[in-house]
C-alpha positions, 0 to 999 in steps of 0.5 A: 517449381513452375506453379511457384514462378507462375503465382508468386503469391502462394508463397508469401500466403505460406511463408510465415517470415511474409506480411501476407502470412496469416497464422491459422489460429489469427482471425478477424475477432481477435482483441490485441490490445486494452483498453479501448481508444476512448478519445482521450488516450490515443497515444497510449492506444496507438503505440500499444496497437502498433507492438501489436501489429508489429508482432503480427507482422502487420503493421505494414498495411498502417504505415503506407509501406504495403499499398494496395495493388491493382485488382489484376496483380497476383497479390491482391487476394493477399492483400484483401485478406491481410487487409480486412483482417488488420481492419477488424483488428483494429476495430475492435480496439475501439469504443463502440460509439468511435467503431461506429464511425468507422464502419465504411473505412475499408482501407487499413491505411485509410483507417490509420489515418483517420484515427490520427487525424481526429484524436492525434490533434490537441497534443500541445494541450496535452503536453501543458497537462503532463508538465503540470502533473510530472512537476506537482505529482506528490507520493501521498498515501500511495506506497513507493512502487505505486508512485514511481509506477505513476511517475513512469506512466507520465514520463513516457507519455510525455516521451510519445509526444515529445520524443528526443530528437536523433541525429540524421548527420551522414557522418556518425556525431561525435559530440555526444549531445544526444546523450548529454540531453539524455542525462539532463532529463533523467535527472530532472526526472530524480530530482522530481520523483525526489520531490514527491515523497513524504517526509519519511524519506527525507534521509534518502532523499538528502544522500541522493541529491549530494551524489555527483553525478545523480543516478539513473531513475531506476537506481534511485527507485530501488535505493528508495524501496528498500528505505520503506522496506527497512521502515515498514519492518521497523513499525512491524517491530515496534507493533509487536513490542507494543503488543507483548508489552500489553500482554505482559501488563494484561497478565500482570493485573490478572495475578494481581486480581486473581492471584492476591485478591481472589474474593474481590470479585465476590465481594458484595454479591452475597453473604460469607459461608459462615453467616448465621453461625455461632462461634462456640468459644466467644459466643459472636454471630458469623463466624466459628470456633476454628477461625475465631480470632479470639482464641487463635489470635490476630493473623499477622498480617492485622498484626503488621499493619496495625503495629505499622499504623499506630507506631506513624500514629505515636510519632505524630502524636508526641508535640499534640495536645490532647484535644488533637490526640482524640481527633487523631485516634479517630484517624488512627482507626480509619487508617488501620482499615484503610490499609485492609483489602476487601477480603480482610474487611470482610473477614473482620465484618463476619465476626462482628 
């Protein structure tokens, strides 16, 4: 007990609920936040490394809250260790060119500043940039999660610069103005990420705009994913109908190919089994005794298609004269072949 009330640093070095404590597994080249301050995004990396250094119950040492004690106190060695840690920490949450100019900085307060100083500076330019972004930024080819998660990027930056002001009144405000100005720019933010999106979603859009009072950002975000759900299922839908279709006609045309024509695709690249033959019943060439049309008749289908084209023919022919009776059995000829498939003309050819 003695040894405690005479240095009285030994406990805050052990006490993990001090700012003095440091964890055994935290050392000086540890990164705790990415990415890198580049210059052009010191807001962005400033509010990150501050949750980091709060988590590490160290972001006393930036804010001015721990200063350094004389060389004399019991807490300086503390101090010096937490000190150059939350400088390293730091440091190395830099680009290599901005670390190089910070390598004589030895206070971490000091080093807070300077980063402030230089890259804090310009944030009205900065805000005219985010107004002109936020009221422009269109959905385009992004998909709805992608565009809001911009949208989102940029409201809250522009919320680091421009932060809403809370009441400092001694007296708790009863006015409620600071949730009426809450609510103005949450739906200017509905009605711009409205805006945004592509024609698709001009239904949605229209339902959200005639609600009274509009909702919350996150609401309507969730209302407009599950229409490009439903929209994405339809077209998953319509593919596959498209696709069975075309497989049905796909085998459609292969029966019909294969099915009622199948010598088509022989057709021409050779002669038939019975070339050279001679038929033993009417003594033509290419053909046999057993499908010889002589003895056994037409098929029916010659038949059919003969009785079909000459009795079109006879009708046509009954106001001719006889003239036109010759050039219309010419026709009548050509018609009785024209209705003849390849395998029938070949068939025909074969006993020629």
């Amino acid at each position: 007990m003695a040894v405690n009330e005479q240095d009285p640093s030994k406990n805050d070095q052990q006490n993990p609920a001090s700012a003095y404590y440091l964890h055994p597994g935290e050392n000086p080249g540890m990164v705790l936040v990415t990415p890198h301050l580049d210059g052009t995004n010191y807001h962005l990396w400033s509010r990150a490394m501050k949750r980091a250094l709060l988590s590490k119950n160290k972001y006393k040492f930036v804010n001015g809250e721990i200063l350094e004690p004389s060389r004399s106190d019991a807490k300086y060695e503390a101090w010096e260790r937490c000190n150059v840690t939350v400088v390293s920490w730091i440091t190395r949450s830099l680009t290599p060119q901005i670390a190089q100019s910070t390598v004589y900085i030895d206070d971490a307060r000091d080093l807070w500043k300077d980063l402030e100083e230089r890259f804090s500076k310009g944030s009205h330019f900065r805000v005219s940039d985010l107004l002109q972004e936020i009221n422009s930024i269109k959905q385009g080819e992004r998909s709805i999660n992608e565009y809001y998660t911009d949208s989102k990027t940029l409201w809250e930056e522009l919320d680091s610069l421009h932060p809403l002001l809370t009441c400092t009144c001694k007296s708790k405000c009863t006015c409620n103005v600071i949730k009426i100005i809450v609510g103005y720019r949450e739906s200017e933010r509905v009605m711009c990420f409205l805006k945004g999106l592509g024609e698709n979603y001009n239904t949605v859009k229209t339902q959200v705009l005639l609600m009274d009072p509009l909702p919350g950002v996150n609401r309507v975000f969730s209302l407009v994913l599950q229409q490009e759900r439903h929209l994405t299922e339809s077209a998953v839908v319509d593919t596959k109908i498209l696709i069975n279709n075309a497989n049905q006609y796909g085998q459609k045309m292969n029966v019909k190919n294969n099915g009622s024509n199948p010598s088509w695709r022989n057709y021409g690249r050779g002669r038939g089994k019975n070339y050279g033959k001679q038929c033993s019943f009417c003594n033509k060439m290419n053909h046999t005794a057993d499908e010889c049309y002589s003895k056994h008749e037409y098929p029916p289908w010659i038949k059919q298609r003969t009785s079909y084209a000459a009795n079109t023919m006879k009708s046509e022919e009954t106001s001719e004269t006889e003239g036109e009776k010759n050039a219309h059995s010419d026709a009548h000829n050509d018609q009785i072949l024209r209705n003849l498939d390849a395998e029938q003309l070949q068939q025909l050819v074969d006993m020629i």
